[in-house]
C-alpha positions in Angstrom: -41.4 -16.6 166.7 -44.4 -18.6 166.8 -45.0 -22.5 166.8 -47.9 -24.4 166.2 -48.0 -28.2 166.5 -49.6 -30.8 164.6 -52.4 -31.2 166.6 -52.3 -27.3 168.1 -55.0 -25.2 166.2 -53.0 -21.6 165.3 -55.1 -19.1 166.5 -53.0 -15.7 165.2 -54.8 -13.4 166.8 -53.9 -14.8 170.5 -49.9 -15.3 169.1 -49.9 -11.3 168.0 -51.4 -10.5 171.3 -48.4 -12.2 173.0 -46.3 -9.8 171.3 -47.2 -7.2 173.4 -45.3 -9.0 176.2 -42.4 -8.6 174.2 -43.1 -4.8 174.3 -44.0 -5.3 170.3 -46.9 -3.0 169.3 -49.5 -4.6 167.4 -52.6 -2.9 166.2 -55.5 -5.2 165.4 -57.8 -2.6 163.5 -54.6 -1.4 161.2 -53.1 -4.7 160.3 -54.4 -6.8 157.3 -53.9 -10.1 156.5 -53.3 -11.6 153.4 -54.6 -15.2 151.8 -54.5 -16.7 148.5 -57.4 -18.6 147.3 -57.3 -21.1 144.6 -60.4 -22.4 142.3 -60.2 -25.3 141.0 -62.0 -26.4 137.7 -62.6 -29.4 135.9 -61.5 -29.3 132.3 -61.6 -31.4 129.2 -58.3 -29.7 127.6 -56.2 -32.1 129.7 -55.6 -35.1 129.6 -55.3 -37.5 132.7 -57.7 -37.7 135.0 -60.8 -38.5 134.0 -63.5 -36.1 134.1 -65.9 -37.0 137.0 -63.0 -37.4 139.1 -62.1 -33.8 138.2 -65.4 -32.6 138.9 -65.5 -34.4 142.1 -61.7 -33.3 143.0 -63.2 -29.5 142.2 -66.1 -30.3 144.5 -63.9 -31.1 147.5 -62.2 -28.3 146.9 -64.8 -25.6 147.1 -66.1 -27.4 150.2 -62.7 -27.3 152.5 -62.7 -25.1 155.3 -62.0 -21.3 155.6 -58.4 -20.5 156.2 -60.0 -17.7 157.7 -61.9 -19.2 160.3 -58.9 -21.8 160.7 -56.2 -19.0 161.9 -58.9 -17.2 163.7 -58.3 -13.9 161.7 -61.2 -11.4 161.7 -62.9 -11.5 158.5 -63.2 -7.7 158.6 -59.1 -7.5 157.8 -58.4 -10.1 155.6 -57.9 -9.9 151.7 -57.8 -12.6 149.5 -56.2 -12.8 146.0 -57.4 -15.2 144.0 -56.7 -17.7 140.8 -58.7 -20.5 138.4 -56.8 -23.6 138.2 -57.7 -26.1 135.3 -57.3 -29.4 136.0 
């Protein structure tokens, strides 16, 4: 089991190759890591927020970071699946 601490930055990659000190086989090129992605829109349908702050909430969103680049996964094994959110 891995832990990662508030402050720690996970890096996956290292924590799988500890697992081959637990005599765990792990094979970097064959394994494929899975992410979901969510896009959030503005929307007039709803009501509740206003709509600039909608479009500015979708803004921030579409700027965050990478979870890729976050867990240190390589890019070349990951697959995202994806869905619009309305807000």
């Amino acid at each position: 089991m891995v832990h990662f601490g508030f402050k720690d930055r996970p890096d996956v990659m290292q924590a799988l190759e500890l697992c081959r000190e637990q005599e765990l086989e792990f094979r970097p090129l064959e394994t494929s890591f899975f992410l979901s992605r969510e896009t959030v829109v503005a929307s007039i349908r709803y009501e509740g927020m206003a709509l600039w702050r909608e479009r500015l909430f979708s803004a921030m969103a579409r700027n965050a970071g990478s979870p890729v680049e976050y867990f240190n996964l390589p890019t070349n094994r990951v697959i995202e699946l994806g869905t619009q959110i309305e807000i």
